[in-house]
N, C-alpha and C positions, 0 to 999 in steps of 0.2 A: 848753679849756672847764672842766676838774676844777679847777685851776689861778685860773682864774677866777673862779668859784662859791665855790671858797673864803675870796679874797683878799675877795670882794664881801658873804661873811658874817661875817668878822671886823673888817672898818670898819663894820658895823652893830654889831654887839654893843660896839664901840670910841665908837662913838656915842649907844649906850643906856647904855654902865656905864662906871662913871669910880670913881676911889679916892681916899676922902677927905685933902685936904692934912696932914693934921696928922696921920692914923693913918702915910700914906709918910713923910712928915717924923722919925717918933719908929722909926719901923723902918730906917732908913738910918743915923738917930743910932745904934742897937743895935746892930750887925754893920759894923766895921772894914772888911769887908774891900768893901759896897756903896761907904764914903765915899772909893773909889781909882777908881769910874766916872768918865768924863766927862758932861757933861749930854746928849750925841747918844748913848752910851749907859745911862744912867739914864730916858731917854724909850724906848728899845728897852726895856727891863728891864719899866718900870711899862706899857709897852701887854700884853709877856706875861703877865704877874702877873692883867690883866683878863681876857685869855680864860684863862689856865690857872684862874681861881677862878671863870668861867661852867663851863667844862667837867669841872670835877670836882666830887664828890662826898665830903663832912667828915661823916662820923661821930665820936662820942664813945663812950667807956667808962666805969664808974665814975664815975657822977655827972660829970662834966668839963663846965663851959659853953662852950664855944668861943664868942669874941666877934669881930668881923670885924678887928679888928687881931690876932687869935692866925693868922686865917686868911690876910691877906697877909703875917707873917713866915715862916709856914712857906711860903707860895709865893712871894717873894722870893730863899730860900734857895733852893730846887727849880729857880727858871729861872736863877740864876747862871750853871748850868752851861748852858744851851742858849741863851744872850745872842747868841750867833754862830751858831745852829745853826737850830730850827724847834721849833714847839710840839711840832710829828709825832712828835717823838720821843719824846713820853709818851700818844701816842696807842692804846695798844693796852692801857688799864686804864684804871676811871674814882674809884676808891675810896681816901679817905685816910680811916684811923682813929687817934686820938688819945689815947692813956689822959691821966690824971694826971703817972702817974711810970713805974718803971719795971713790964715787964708781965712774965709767966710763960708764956709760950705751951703747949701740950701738945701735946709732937713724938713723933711713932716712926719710927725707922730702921731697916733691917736689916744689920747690918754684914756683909763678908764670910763669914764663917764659917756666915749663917743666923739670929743671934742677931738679937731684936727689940728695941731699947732704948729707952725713953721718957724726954722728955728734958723735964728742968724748969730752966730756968736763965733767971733774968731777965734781960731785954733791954730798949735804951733804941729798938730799932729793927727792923724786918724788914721784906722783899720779898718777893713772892709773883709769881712768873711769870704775867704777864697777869692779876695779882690788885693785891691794895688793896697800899699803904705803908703800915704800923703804924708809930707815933709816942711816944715819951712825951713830953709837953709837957714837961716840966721838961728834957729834954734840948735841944729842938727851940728853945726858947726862950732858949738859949745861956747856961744860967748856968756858974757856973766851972768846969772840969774842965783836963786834961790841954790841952795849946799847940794848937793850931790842930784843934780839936774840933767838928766840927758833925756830928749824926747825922743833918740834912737830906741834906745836901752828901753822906754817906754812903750813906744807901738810894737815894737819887735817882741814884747811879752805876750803882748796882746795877740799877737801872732801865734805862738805859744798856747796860748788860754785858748787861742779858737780853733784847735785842730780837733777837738770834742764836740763842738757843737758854738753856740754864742759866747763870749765873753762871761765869766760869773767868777772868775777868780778862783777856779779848780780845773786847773788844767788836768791833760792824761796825766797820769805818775807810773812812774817806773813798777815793774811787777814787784819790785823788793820792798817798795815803799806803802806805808800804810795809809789808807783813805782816814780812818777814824782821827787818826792823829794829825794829818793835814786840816781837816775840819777844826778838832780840838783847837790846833793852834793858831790858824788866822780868824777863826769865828771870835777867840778871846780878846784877837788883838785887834782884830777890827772897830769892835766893840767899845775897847781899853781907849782906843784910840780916838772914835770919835766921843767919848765923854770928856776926855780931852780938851778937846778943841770946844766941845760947848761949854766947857768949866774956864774957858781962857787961856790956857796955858799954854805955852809955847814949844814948840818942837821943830826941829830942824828936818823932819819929813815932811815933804812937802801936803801940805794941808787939803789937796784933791785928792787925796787918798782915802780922803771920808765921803766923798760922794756914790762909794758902790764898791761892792767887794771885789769887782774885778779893777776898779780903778786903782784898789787899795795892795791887789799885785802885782799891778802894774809900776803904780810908785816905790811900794819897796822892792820889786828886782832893781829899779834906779839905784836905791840905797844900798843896795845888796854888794854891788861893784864899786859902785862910785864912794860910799863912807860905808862899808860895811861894818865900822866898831858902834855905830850909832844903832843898828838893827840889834847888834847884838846886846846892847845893852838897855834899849826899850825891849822889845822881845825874841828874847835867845829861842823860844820854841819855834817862833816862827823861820830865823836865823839856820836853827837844824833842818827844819823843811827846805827849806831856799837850796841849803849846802847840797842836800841826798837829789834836788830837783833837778840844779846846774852841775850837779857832778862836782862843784869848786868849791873851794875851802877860802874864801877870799880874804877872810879875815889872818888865816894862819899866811897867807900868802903877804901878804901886806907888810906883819908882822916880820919875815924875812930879811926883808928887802933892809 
């Protein structure tokens, strides 16, 4: 019946609201990694895009107008990753905020020792556990930075990772999917990775990804979509996890096209 009720309110809402040709047309043109869909997935993609932008909630900061193409690229970006999966799984928050640029949050933490430290460091992104996505368009809006960069694709993992509990880079997994071997393979790469970076070496991952295991699946779902031949070929284990998590094959998709 739940099931039902559902399935019976979102062909409604699918038949009230519809998205204009030429705002999806110029947002598909923008983001590489939508023009590797096929058209039975690009009709998947744009029916989520319609209820995830009934069912949430776009606040601005700092004067910022959000226009309804700012508002389907960033939910474009946001359902890449549940294309295979369920809206459900952005079900348990209803708020996206949206600065300019980048924003300054004001954090305090207590580190072990007791000490309270207030943290001011700009950020182009943040998640809040059953709280809103903060945004800054100018990132959100994919202008140039660093190889296979979306801070959509980024907090919306983080989204992801936090339906279990806080952020740690082990999100729930599928009943058919193995816990051992999801450890297995990003505990190695985690690892791999940031010896890495403290040996110098260079990698087209973005290098925040050694700051903590969840930042480190946070950054490669980025790479996952966006250069997914590059995960596969630093770590194809982790690559399989990714595939069996997003249900997508991006790599073999890619290769299509």
């Amino acid at each position: 019946m739940f099931l039902s009720l559902k399935s019976w309110r979102r062909r409604r809402i699918l038949q009230r609201r519809s998205l204009p040709d030429g705002i999806w047309r110029r947002v598909l043109e923008r983001f590489v990694f939508l023009q590797d869909l096929t058209q039975d997935e690009l009709g998947r993609l744009r029916a989520w895009v319609v209820l995830f932008l009934h069912d949430k909630k776009f606040s601005t900061a700092g004067e910022l107008a959000l226009t309804d193409e700012m508002r389907v690229m960033i939910a474009a970006q946001a359902c890449i990753l549940i294309l295979n999966l369920d809206l459900d799984y952005y079900d348990d928050w209803v708020e996206i905020i949206v600065y300019p640029d980048e924003f300054v949050p004001d954090h305090e933490y207590e580190d072990e020792t007791g000490v309270v430290h207030r943290v001011h460091d700009p950020l182009s992104g943040e998640s809040w556990p059953h709280g809103p996505v903060i945004l800054s368009w100018a990132d959100a809006a994919g202008r140039e930075t660093a190889p296979g960069y979306s801070v959509v694709i980024h907090e919306f993992a983080h989204k992801l990772d936090m339906r279990n509990g806080e952020a740690n880079g082990f999100p729930q997994l599928h009943a058919e999917m193995s816990r051992p071997a999801w450890s297995a393979a990003f505990g190695a790469a985690y690892a791999d990775f940031c010896m890495r970076l403290d040996a110098g070496d260079e990698t087209e991952i973005d290098s925040y990804a050694a700051e903590s295991p969840a930042e480190f699946f946070a950054v490669v779902s980025e790479a996952f979509f966006t250069m997914p031949h590059k995960v596969q070929q630093m770590y194809p284990a982790v690559y399989r996890q990714l595939a069996l998590f997003y249900r997508q094959d991006t790599l073999a998709r890619r290769g299509k096209q």
